[in-house]
C-alpha positions as CSV (number, residue, x, y, z in Angstrom):
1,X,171.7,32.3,260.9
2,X,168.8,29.6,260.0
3,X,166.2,31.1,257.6
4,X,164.0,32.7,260.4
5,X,160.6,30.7,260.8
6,X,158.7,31.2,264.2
7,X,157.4,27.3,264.4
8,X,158.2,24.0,262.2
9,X,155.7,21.5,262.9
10,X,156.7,18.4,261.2
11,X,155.3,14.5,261.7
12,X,155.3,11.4,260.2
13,X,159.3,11.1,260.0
14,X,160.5,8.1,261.9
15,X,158.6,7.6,265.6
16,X,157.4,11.2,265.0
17,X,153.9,10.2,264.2
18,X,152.3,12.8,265.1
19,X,153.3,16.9,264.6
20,X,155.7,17.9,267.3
21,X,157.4,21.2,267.3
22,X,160.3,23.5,267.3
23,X,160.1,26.7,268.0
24,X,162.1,29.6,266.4
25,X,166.0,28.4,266.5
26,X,168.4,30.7,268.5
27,X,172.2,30.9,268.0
28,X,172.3,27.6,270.1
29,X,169.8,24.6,270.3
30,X,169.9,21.4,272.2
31,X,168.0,18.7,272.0
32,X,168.5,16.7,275.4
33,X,167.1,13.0,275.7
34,X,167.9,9.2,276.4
35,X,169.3,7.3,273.7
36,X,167.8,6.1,270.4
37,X,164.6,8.6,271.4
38,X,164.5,10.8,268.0
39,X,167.4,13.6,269.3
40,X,169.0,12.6,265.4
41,X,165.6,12.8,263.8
42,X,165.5,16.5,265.0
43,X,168.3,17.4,263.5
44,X,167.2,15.2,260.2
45,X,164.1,17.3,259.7
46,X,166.2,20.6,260.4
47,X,169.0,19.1,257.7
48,X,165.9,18.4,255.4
49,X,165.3,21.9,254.5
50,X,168.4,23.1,253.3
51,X,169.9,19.9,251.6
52,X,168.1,18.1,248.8
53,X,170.0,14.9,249.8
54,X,168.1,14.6,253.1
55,X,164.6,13.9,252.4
56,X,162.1,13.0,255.7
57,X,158.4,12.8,253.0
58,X,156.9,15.3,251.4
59,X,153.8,17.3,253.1
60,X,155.1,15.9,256.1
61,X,156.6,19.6,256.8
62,X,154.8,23.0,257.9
63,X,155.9,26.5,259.1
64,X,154.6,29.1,260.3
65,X,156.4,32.3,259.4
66,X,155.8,36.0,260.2
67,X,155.7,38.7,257.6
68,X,157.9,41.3,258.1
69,X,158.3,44.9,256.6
70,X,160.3,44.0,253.6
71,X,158.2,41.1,253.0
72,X,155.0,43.5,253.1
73,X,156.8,45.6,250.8
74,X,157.7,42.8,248.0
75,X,153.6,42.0,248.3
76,X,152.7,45.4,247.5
77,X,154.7,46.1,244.6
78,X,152.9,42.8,243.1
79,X,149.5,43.5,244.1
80,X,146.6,45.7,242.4
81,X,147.0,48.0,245.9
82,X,149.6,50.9,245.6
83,X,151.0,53.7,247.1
84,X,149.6,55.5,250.2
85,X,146.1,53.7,250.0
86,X,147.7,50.9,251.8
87,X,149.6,52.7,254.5
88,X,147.1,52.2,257.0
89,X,146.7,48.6,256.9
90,X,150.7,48.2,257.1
91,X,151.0,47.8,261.1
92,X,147.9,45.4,261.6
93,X,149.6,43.0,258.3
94,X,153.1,42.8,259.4
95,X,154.3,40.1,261.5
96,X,150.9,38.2,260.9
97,X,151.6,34.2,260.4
98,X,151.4,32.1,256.8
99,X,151.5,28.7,257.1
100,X,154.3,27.1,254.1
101,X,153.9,23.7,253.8
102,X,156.6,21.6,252.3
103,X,156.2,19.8,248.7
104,X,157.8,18.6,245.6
105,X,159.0,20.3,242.7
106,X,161.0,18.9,239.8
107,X,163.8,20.9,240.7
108,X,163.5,19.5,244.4
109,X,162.3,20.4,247.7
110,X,160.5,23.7,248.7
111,X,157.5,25.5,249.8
112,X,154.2,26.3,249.1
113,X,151.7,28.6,251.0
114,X,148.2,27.6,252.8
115,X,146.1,31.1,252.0
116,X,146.2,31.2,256.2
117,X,146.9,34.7,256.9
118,X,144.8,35.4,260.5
119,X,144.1,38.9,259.4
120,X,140.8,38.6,261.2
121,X,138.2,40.6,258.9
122,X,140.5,41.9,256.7
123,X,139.9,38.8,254.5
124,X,139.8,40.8,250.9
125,X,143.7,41.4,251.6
126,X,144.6,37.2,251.7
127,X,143.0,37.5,247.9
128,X,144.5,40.3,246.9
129,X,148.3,40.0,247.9
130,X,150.9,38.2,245.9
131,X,153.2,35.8,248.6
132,X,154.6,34.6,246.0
133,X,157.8,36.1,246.3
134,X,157.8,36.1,250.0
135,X,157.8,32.1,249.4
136,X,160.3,32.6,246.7
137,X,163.0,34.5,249.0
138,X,162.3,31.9,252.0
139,X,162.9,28.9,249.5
140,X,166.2,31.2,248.7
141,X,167.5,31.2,251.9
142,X,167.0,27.7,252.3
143,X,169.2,27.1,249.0
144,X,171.6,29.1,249.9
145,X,172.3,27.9,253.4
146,X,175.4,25.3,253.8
147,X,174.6,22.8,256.6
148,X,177.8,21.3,258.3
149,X,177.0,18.3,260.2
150,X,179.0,15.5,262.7
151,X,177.8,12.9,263.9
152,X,177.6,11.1,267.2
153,X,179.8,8.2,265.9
154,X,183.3,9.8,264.5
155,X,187.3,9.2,264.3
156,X,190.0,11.1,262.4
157,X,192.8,8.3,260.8
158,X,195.4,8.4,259.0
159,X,194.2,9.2,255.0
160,X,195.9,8.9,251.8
161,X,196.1,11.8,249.9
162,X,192.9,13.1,247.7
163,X,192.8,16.1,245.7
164,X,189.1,17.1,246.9
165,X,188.7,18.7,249.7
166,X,185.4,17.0,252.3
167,X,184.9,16.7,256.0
168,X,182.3,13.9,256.1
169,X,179.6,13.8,259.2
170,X,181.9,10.6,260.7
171,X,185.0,12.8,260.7
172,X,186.5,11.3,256.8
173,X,188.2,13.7,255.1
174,X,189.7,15.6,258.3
175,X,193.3,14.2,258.0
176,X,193.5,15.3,254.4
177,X,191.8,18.5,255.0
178,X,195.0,19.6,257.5
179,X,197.2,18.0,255.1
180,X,195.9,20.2,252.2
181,X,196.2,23.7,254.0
182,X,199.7,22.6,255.7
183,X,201.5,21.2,252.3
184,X,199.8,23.2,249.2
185,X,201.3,26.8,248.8
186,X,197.7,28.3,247.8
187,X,196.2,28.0,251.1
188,X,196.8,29.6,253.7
189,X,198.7,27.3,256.5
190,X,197.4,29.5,259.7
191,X,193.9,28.3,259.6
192,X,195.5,25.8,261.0
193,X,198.7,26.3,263.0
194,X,197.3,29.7,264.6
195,X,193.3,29.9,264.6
196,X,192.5,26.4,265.2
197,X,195.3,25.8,267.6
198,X,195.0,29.0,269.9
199,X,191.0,27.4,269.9
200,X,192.5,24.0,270.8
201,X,194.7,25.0,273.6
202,X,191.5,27.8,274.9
203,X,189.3,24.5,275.2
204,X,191.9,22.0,276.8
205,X,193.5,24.4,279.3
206,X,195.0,24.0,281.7
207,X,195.0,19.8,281.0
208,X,196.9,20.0,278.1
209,X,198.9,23.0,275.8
210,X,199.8,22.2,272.2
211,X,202.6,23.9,270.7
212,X,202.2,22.8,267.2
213,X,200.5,21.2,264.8
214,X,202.2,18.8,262.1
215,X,201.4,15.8,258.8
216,X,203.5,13.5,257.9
217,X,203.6,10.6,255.4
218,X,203.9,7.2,256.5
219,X,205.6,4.2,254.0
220,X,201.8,3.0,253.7
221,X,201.2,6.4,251.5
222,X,198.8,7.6,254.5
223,X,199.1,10.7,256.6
224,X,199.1,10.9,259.8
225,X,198.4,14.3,262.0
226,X,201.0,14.8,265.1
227,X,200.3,17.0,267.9
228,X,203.4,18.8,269.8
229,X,203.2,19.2,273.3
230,X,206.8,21.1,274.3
231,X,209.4,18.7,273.0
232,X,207.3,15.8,272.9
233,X,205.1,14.6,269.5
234,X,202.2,12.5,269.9
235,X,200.3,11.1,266.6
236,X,197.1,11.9,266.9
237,X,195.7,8.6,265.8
238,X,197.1,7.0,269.2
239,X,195.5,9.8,271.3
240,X,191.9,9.6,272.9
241,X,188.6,10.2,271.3
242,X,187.4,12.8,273.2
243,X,190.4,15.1,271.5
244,X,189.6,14.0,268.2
245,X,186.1,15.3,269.0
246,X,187.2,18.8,269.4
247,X,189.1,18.7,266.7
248,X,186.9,17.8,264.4
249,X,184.3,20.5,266.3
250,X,186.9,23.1,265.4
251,X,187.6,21.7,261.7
252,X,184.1,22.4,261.1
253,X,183.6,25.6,262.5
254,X,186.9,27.1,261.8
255,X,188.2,25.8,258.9
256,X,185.0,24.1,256.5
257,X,183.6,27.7,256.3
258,X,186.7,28.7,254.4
259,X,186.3,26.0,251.7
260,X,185.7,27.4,248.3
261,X,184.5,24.8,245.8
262,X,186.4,21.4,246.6
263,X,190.1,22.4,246.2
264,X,190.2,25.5,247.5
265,X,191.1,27.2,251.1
266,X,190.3,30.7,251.8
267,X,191.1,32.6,255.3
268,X,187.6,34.6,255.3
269,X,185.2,32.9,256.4
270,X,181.5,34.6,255.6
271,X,178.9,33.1,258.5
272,X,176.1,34.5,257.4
273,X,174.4,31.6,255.9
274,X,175.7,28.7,257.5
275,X,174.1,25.8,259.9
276,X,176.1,23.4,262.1
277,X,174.8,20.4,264.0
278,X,176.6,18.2,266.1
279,X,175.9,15.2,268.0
280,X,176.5,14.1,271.4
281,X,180.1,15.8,271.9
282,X,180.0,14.5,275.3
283,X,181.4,11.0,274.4
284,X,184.7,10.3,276.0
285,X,185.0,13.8,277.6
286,X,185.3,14.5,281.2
287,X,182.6,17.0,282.5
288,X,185.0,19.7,282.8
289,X,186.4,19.7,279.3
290,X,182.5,19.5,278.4
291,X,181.6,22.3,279.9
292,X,185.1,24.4,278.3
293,X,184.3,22.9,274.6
294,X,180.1,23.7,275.1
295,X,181.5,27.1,276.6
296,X,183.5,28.4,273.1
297,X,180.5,26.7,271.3
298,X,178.3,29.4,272.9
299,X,180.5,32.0,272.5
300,X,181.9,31.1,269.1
301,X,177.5,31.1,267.7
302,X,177.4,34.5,269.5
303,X,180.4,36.0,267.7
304,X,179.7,34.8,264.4
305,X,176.0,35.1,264.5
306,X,175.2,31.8,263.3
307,X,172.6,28.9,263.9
308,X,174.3,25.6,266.0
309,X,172.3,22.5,266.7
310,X,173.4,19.9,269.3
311,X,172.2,16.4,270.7
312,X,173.1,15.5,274.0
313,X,172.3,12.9,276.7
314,X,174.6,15.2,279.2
315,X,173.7,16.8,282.6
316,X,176.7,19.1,282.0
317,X,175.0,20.4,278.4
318,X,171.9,21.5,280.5
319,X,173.4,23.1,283.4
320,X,175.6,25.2,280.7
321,X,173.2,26.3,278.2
322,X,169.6,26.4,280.7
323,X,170.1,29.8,281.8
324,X,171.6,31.2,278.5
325,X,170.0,34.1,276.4
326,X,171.2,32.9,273.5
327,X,170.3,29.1,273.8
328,X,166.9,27.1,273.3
329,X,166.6,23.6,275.2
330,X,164.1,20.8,273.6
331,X,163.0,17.6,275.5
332,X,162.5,14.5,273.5
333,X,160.8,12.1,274.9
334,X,159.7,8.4,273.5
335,X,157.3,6.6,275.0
336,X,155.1,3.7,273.5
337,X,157.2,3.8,270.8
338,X,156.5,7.3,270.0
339,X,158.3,10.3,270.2
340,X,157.6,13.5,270.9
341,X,159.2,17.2,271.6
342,X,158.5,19.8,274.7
343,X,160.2,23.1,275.1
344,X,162.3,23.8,278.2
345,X,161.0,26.8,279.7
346,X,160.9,26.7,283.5
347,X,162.6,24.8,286.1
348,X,160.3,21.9,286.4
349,X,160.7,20.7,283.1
350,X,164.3,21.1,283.6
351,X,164.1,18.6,286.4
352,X,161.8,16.1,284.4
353,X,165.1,16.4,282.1
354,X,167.3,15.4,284.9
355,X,165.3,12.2,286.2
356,X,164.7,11.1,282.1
357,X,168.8,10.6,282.2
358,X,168.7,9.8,285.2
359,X,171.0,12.3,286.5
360,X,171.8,12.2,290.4
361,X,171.6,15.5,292.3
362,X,175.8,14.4,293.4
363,X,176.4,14.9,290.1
364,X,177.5,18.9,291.5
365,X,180.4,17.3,292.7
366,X,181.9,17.7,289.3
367,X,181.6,21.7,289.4
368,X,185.6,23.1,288.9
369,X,184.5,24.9,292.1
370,X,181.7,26.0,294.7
371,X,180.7,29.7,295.7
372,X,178.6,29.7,298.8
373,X,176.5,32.6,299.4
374,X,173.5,33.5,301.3
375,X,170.9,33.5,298.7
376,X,169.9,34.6,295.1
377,X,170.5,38.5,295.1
378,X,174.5,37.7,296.4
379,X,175.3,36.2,293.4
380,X,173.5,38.7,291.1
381,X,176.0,41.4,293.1
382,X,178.8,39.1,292.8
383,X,178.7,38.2,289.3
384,X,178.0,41.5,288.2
385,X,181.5,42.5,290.4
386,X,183.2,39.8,288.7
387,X,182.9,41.1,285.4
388,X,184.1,44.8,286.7
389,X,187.3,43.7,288.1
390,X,187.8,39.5,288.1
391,X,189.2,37.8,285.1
392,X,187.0,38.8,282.1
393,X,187.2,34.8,280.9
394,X,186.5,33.4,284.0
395,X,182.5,32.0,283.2
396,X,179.9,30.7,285.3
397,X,178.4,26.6,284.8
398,X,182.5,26.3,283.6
399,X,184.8,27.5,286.0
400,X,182.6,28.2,289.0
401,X,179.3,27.2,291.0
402,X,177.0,29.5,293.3
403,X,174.9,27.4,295.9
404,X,173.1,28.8,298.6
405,X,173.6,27.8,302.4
406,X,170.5,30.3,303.5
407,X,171.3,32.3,306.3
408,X,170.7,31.1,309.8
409,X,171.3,27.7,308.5
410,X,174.7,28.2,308.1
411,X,175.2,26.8,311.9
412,X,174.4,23.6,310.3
413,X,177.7,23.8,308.3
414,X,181.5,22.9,308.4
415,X,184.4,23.4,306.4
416,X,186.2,20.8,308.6
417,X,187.3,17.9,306.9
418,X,187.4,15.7,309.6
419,X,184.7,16.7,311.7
420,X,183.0,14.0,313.7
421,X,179.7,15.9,313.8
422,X,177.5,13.7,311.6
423,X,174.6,16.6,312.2
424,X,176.9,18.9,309.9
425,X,176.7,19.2,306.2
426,X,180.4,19.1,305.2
427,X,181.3,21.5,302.9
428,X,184.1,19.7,301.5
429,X,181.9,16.7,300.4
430,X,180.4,18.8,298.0
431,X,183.7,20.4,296.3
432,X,187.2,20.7,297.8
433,X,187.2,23.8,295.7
434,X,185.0,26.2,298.2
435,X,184.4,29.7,298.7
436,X,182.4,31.4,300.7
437,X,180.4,34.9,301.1
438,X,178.4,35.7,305.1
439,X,177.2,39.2,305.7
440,X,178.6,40.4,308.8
441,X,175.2,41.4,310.7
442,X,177.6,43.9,312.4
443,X,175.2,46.8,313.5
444,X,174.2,48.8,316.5
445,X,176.1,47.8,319.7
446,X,176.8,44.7,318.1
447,X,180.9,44.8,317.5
448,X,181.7,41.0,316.5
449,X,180.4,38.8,313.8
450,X,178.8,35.7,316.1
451,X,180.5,32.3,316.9
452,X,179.1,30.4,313.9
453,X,180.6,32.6,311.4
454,X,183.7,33.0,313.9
455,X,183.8,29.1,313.8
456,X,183.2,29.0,309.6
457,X,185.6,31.7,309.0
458,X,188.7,29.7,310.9
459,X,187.6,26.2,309.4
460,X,188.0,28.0,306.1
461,X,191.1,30.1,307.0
462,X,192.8,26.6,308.6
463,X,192.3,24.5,304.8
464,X,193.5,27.4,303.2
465,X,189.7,28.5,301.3
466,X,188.3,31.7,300.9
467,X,186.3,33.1,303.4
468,X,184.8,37.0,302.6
469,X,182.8,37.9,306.0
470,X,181.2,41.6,304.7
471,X,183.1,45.1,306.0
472,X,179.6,46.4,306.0
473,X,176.6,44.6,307.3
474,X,175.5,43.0,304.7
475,X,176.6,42.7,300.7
476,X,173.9,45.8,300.0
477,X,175.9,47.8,302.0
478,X,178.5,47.2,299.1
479,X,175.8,48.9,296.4
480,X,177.0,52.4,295.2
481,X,174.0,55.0,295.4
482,X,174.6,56.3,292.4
483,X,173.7,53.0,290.8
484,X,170.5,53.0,292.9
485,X,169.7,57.1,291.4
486,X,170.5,55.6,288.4
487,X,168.1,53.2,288.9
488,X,165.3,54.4,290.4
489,X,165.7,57.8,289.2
490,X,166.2,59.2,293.1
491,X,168.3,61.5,294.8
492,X,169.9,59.6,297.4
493,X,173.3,61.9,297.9
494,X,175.4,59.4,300.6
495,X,176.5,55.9,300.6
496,X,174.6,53.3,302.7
497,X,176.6,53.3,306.4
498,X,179.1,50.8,307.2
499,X,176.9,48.9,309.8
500,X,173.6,50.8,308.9
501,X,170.6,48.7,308.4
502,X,170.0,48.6,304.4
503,X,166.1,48.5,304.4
504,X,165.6,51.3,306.3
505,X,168.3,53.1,304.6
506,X,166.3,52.4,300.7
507,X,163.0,53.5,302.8
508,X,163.6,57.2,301.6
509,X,163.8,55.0,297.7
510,X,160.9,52.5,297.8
511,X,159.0,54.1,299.9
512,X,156.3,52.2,302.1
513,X,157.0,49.1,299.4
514,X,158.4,45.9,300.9
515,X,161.8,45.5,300.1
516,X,162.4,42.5,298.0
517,X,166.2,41.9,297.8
518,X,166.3,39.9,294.8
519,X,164.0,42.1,292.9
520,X,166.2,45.2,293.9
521,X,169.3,43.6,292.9
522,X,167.8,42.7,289.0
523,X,166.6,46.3,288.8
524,X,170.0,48.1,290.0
525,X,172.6,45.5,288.6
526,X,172.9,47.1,285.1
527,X,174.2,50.7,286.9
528,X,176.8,49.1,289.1
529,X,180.1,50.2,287.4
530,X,183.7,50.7,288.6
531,X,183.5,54.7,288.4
532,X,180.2,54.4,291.2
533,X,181.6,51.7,292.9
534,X,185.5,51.0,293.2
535,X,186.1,52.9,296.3
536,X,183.2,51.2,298.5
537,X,184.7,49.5,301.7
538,X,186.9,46.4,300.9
539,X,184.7,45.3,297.6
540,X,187.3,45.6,294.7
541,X,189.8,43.6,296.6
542,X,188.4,41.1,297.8
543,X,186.5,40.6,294.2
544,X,189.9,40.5,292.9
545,X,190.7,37.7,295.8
546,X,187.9,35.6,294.4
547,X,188.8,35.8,291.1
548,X,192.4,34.9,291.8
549,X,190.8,31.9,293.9
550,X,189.0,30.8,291.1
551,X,191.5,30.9,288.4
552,X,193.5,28.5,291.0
553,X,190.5,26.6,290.7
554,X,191.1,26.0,287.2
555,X,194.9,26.7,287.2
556,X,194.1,29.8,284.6
């Protein structure tokens, strides 16, 4: 991971003029804006700390970082305080803020420290406490951390040989880099032909499925790469960009980390202090393979515990990565001439995001495929049943959607593709590739679902989509009451009734409180499991149905 900070305030770098901000860096970080407005400059000031070679001004540079326990530690062993004496003052001194400000040495770049400690009256400690080594480790870390970097403009071609081994930011290097590990018996030749190409074929399924990977010389003394796909072989010079792109993605995550010195390939690769940045990997791909290649982005940064930065002008990019844990969105904006950067935090700045690129709400139409559900707390149930018994791969933002038709409004839908009724909202318009979820509202001395959902359920049925009408009558009825004991630490010792009414069935749990489906479904989600759960009505089967639906979807 990046050398923890919790802010980097940096200015005067380009049409950063004045301080902007980045917060502290997660496993994934986009920076989202039009072209030419300072996404690369980011990135620049990022690269600045780690590699000598990148240099954005001196004092141009602050950060505020938190003390932590070793660092407290460290200070006591080089101040005139010892032992116990100090104990108490311990909890109030950790995780205050210093403020390291960037200058020059003759050895190069690092940091120095602003006495700014916030200790509010406990002044005498700021005078008192060596940081000296506190600012020695960070400006460590910094040294020690390898930044990987490609840019927005790249190609892989055919290369003559070089002994050295280098993957420049424009994709250089890459055809010799294969060549190396493939032809010279001291490295190991499944970096390639097994890691790399499983990752490959994971990101380009099901549009394409390599079987091998080759290099060969031409009369020229280049190489060229070839790709083998069954019996055919394609060079890889002659295919399109957007593959290049992921290969060059995977080169540097896969294969870069394994380079010891400049000649030589090892098949550990050690993480632990190592940054990658690239830029704009939507060019030339099509939204789907976007969102597969941002997918094992995510997923690869979770695995391997390390820091990835990314520039992107792509709708797709935000939709992936806004609701991840793991992921921190930045805005940059340039107007007048100047740039500036705001976090993305909530869903209106999301949207300002959207109309700064100009993105078009029909844009969805580019989802692999649609879930259609009632409202919020449906899909927190459904993803959660997903992951118990669909296909553990299958991800949402990649291979499915959830949009919401609201209840009683669902009369104002159809599923038929040619209906005449221009008063409908056609279904198919927004994805051929629908599903859909309806509570039953089956209760009482009601015995029939009612004519709309009769007449949704046999438009579905006659185009051959999924349509799940609830056995109980509604999705809560589906919720185990051991997850809600769990839960709300309650007694509740039977299941909700087929066609029983679910609020008043959780009165005896929540009491006089007004039930709040979405809230409820948040707070019991984590205690749903198969054990409490597999043998309620028709839920496991027809989660299995929609996961089968949705690997159709995306031919999985």
């Amino acid at each position: 991971m990046f050398p923890e900070f919790e802010e980097l305030r940096f200015r005067n770098y380009k049409s950063f003029e004045d301080f902007s901000s980045i917060s502290k860096l997660k496993n994934i970080n986009v920076f989202i804006g039009r072209n030419n407005c300072g996404k690369s400059s980011c990135i620049d000031v990022l690269q600045s700390l780690v590699d000598k070679d990148t240099n954005i001004g001196y004092n141009n540079v602050e950060i505020n970082y938190k003390i932590t326990n070793e660092d407290y530690d460290l200070m006591l062993c080089n101040s005139r305080y010892k032992g116990s004496a100090m104990k108490p003052y311990k909890e109030s001194f950790v995780k205050k803020i210093i403020k390291l400000t960037q200058w020059s040495t003759s050895s190069g770049e690092s940091f120095r420290t602003v006495y700014d400690f916030n200790l509010n009256d406990e002044k005498f400690i700021s005078n008192d406490f060596d940081v000296s080594m506190i600012i020695q480790n960070f400006n460590q870390k910094l040294i020690n951390t390898t930044f990987y970097r490609l840019n927005a403009e790249r190609d892989i071609v055919p290369e003559k040989e070089e002994k050295n081994i280098f993957l420049s930011k424009s994709g250089s290097g890459a055809t010799n880099l294969i060549n190396r590990i493939l032809n010279c018996a001291d490295s190991n030749e499944s970096i390639i032909r097994v890691d790399l190409l499983k990752a490959l074929n994971k990101i380009m399924s099901p549009d394409s499925e390599f079987t091998d990977i080759t290099i060969q010389k031409y009369s020229n003394e280049k190489w060229e790469i070839f790709l083998y796909e069954k019996d055919n072989r394609f060079p890889l010079s002659k295919m399109g960009s957007g593959l290049k792109t992921i290969i060059l993605v995977l080169l540097n995550l896969i294969v870069m980390p394994c380079v010891i010195g400049n000649t030589t390939i090892n098949k550990i690769a050690n993480y632990e202090n190592i940054v990658f940045a690239f830029e704009e990997l939507e060019n030339n791909l099509h939204p789907a393979l976007q969102r597969r290649l941002f997918e094992y982005i995510y997923r690869f940064s979770i695995e391997h515990d390390t820091t990835i930065l990314l520039t992107t002008h792509s709708h797709v990019a935000i939709n992936m990565f806004a609701g991840k844990k793991e992921a921190r969105l930045y805005h940059v904006i340039k107007e007048n001439g100047k740039s500036s950067i705001h976090n993305v935090e909530d869903y209106i700045t999301k949207c300002e995001i959207l109309n700064d690129l100009d993105v078009r709400a029909s844009d969805i139409f580019q989802s692999n495929g649609i879930i259609w559900v009632e409202g919020p707390s449906d899909k927190v149930y459904i993803k959660r049943w997903l992951e118990l018994w669909g296909n553990n791969e299958l991800v949402e933002g990649v291979d499915y959607q959830f949009l919401y038709y609201g209840g009683r409004i669902l009369s104002h839908f159809t599923a038929e593709p040619e209906s005449k009724d221009d008063n409908l909202i056609k279904i198919l318009s927004t994805n051929r590739n629908s599903a859909i979820v309806i509570d039953s509202d089956i209760c009482g001395k009601k015995k029939d679902i009612n004519i709309t959902k009769e007449r949704i359920k046999n438009e579905f049925e006659a185009v051959k989509m999924l349509c799940w009408i609830t056995a109980g009558k509604e999705i809560e009825n589906y919720v185990s009451y051991q997850a809600i004991n769990a839960a709300f630490n309650d007694k509740l010792s039977i299941q909700c009734g087929i066609n029983e009414k679910f609020p008043d069935y959780i009165k005896q749990v929540i009491g006089n409180s007004v039930f709040n489906k979405v809230d409820f479904s948040h707070k019991v989600i984590d205690y749903i499991n198969d054990e409490n759960s597999k043998d309620i009505l028709d839920l496991k089967q027809r989660i299995i149905d929609l996961s089968d639906t949705i690997q159709k979807w995306n031919k999985k």
